[in-house]
C-alpha positions in Angstrom: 58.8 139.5 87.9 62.6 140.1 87.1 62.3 143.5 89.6 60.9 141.7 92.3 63.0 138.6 92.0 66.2 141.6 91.8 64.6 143.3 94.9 64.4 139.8 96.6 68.3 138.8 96.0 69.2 142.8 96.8 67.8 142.1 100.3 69.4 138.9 100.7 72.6 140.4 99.7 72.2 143.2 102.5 71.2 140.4 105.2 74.4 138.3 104.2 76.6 141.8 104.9 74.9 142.2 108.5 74.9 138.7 109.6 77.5 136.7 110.0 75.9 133.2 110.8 74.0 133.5 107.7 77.0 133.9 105.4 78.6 131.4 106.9 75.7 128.7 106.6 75.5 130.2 103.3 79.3 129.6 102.3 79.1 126.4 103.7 76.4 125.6 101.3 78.0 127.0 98.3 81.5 125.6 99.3 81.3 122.1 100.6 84.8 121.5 100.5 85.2 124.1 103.2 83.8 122.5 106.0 84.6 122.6 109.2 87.0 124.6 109.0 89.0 123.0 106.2 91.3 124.4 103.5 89.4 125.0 100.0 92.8 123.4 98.6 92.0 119.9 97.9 93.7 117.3 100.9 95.9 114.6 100.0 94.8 111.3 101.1 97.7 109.7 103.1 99.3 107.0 101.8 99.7 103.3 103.2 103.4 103.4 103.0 105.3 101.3 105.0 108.2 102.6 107.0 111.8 101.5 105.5 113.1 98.1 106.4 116.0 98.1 108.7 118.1 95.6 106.8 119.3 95.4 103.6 118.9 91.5 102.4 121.2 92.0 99.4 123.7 93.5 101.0 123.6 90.4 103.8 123.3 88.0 101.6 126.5 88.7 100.1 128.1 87.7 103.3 126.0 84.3 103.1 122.9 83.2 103.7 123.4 82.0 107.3 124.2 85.9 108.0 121.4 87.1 106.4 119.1 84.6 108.7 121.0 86.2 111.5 120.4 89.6 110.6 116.8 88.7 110.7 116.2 87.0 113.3 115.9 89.7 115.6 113.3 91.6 113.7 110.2 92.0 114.6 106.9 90.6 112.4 106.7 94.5 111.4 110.5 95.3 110.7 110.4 92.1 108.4 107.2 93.1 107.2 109.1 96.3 106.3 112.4 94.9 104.6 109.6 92.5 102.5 107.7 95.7 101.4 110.7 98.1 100.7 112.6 95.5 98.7 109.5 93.3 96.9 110.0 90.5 97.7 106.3 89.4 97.5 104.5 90.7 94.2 101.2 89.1 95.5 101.7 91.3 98.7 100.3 88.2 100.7 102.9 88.1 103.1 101.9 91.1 104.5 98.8 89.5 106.4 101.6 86.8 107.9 101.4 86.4 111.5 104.4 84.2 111.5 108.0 85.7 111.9 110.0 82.1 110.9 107.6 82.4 107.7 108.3 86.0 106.7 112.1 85.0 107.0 111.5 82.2 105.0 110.3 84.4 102.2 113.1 87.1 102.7 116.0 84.2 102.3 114.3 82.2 99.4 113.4 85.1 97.3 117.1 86.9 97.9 118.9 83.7 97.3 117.0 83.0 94.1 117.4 86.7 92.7 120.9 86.9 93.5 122.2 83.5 91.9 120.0 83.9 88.7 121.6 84.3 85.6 125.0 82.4 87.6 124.9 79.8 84.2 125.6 82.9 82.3 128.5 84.2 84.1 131.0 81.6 84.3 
């Protein structure tokens, strides 16, 4: 049995060699990953990083909060969407589904203001 079994693989070796078609269905089968034309190095999967916020709340707010309100005002639902994101201002990441552009802003000027004067007890 092992010489015929050895005979059958030999002539599947020789028919991989002639035919092309075969040993690629044949590759295909043995290397999944491969596919359609695909890199055998594994892909990355792309992450869901949001583009950099155009505004940097801190450095507004230090000019008052009325300024900061009028630096974002302007923005888009995205761009705020954006500044909320880069500098975390929601840790339940909730704001993201917002709609609402007078809400977002909301969030940006009542999470700066409350980061930036805490701790002012302590430094008087």
């Amino acid at each position: 049995m092992k010489k015929q079994l050895a005979k059958i693989f030999d002539e599947i070796l020789r028919e991989i060699e002639k035919n092309p078609e075969l040993r690629e269905r044949i590759g295909r089968i043995l290397n999944p990953e491969t596919e359609q034309g695909q890199d055998a190095e594994p892909t990355r999967r792309p992450r869901n990083k949001r583009p950099p916020g155009v505004v940097d709340p801190y450095h507004e707010y230090e000019s008052g909060e009325a300024q900061l309100q009028l630096k974002l005002e302007p923005l888009t639902v995205d761009e705020l969407k954006d500044v909320i994101s880069e500098y975390a201002l929601d840790s339940s990441r909730r704001a993201l589904k917002w709609k609402s552009r007078e809400r977002l802003i909301e969030l940006i000027v009542t999470t700066v203001s409350s980061r930036m004067q805490k701790g002012d007890a302590f430094r008087k």
